[in-house]
N, C-alpha and C positions, 0 to 999 in steps of 0.2 A: 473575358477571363473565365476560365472552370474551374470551378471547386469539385473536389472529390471527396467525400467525406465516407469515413469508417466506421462505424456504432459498434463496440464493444460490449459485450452482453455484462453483465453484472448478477451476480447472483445475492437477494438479500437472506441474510443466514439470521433464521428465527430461532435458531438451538441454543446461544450460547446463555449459559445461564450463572447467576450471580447467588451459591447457595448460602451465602454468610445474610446477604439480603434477604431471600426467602425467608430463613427463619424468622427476620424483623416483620416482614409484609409478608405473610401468605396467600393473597393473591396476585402477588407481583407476574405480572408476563416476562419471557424471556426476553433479551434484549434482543436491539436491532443492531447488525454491522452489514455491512455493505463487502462484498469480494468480490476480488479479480486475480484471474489467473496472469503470472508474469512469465517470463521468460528469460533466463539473464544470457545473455550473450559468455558463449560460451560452455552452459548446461543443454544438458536431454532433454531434462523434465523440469515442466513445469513450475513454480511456487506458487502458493495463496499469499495474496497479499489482501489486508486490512485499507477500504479505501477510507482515509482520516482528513477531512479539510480543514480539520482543525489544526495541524501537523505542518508547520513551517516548509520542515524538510523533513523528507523522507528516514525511515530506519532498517536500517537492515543486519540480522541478526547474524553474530560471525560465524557460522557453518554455510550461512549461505551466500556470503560475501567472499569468506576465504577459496582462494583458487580462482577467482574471476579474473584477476590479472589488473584489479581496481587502479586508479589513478590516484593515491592517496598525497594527499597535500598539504595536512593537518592534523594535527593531535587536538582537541576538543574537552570539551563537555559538555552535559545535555543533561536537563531537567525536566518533571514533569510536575504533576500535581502536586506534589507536597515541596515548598517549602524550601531554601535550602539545600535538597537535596539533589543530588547531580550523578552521573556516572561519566566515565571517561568513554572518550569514543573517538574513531578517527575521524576524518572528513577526505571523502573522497569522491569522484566522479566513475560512474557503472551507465555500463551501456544492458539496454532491456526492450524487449516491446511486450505490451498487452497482448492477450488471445482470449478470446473462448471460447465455448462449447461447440457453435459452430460451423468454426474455421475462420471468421475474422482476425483478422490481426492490426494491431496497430505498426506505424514505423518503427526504425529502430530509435530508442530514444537513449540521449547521452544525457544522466543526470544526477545533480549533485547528493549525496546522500549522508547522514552520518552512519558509520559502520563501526557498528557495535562488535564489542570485545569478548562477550557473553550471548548465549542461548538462549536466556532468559527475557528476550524479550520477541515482541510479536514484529510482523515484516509489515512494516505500513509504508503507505504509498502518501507521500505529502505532496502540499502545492507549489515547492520551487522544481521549478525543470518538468514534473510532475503534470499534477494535475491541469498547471494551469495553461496546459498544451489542449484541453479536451474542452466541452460543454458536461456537464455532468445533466444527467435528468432521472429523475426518480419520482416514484409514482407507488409511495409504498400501500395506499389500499387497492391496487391490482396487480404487484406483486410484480414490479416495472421497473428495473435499471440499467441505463445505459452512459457510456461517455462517448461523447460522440468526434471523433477528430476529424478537423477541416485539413485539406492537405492543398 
């Protein structure tokens, strides 16, 4: 048998920074997030997406969901860190593949995601349908991210 495996590059993004927190810790470093460029089946361009393995399922924010032609099959909710509090979201299935810088690409992937009804939220990539299609590897003191899919 052959395996053929794809490594998507990953870029770790040292910029985002938390200044409600600085002001508490002044020498706080800026955070770490993990990116990848998506492709939604159906767009031109590109999106960044937030890699989150902490993220059940996937989120995707409704400007970039809308007009995909989504499979929607639920009305929802979805909560995060505080408490209680929940937003409404649909639930549907989006076809996408990984790229990046260059010229890899992942397959196309059909995957479950909540689709948000609001802007206001960030496009993160979770582990149903998602991640748990890839190896993930990182190697953040030499500046090393990749997922790597078996095919």
């Amino acid at each position: 048998m052959v395996r053929i495996s794809t490594d998507i590059s990953l870029w770790i993004d040292r910029e985002t920074r938390d200044l409600e927190l600085e002001k508490k810790i002044p020498d706080l470093k800026p955070m770490i997030r993990l990116k990848s460029a998506i492709l939604f089946t159906g767009k031109d361009v590109p999106d960044i997406a937030i890699i989150d393995t902490g993220a059940h399922i996937s989120l995707i924010p409704f400007q970039t969901w809308e007009g995909l032609g989504a499979d929607v099959i639920a009305d929802h909710h979805t909560g995060g860190v505080v408490p209680g509090e929940t937003m409404p979201v649909k639930v549907g299935y989006v076809k996408a593949m990984l790229l990046d810088e260059f010229g890899n690409e992942s397959q196309e992937i059909r995957f479950l995601a909540y689709l948000a009804l609001t802007n206001s939220v960030n496009l993160l990539l979770g582990v149903k349908d998602m991640l748990e299609r890839f190896t993930l590897h990182i190697d953040f003191a030499n500046d090393d991210a990749y997922l790597q899919e078996i095919r």
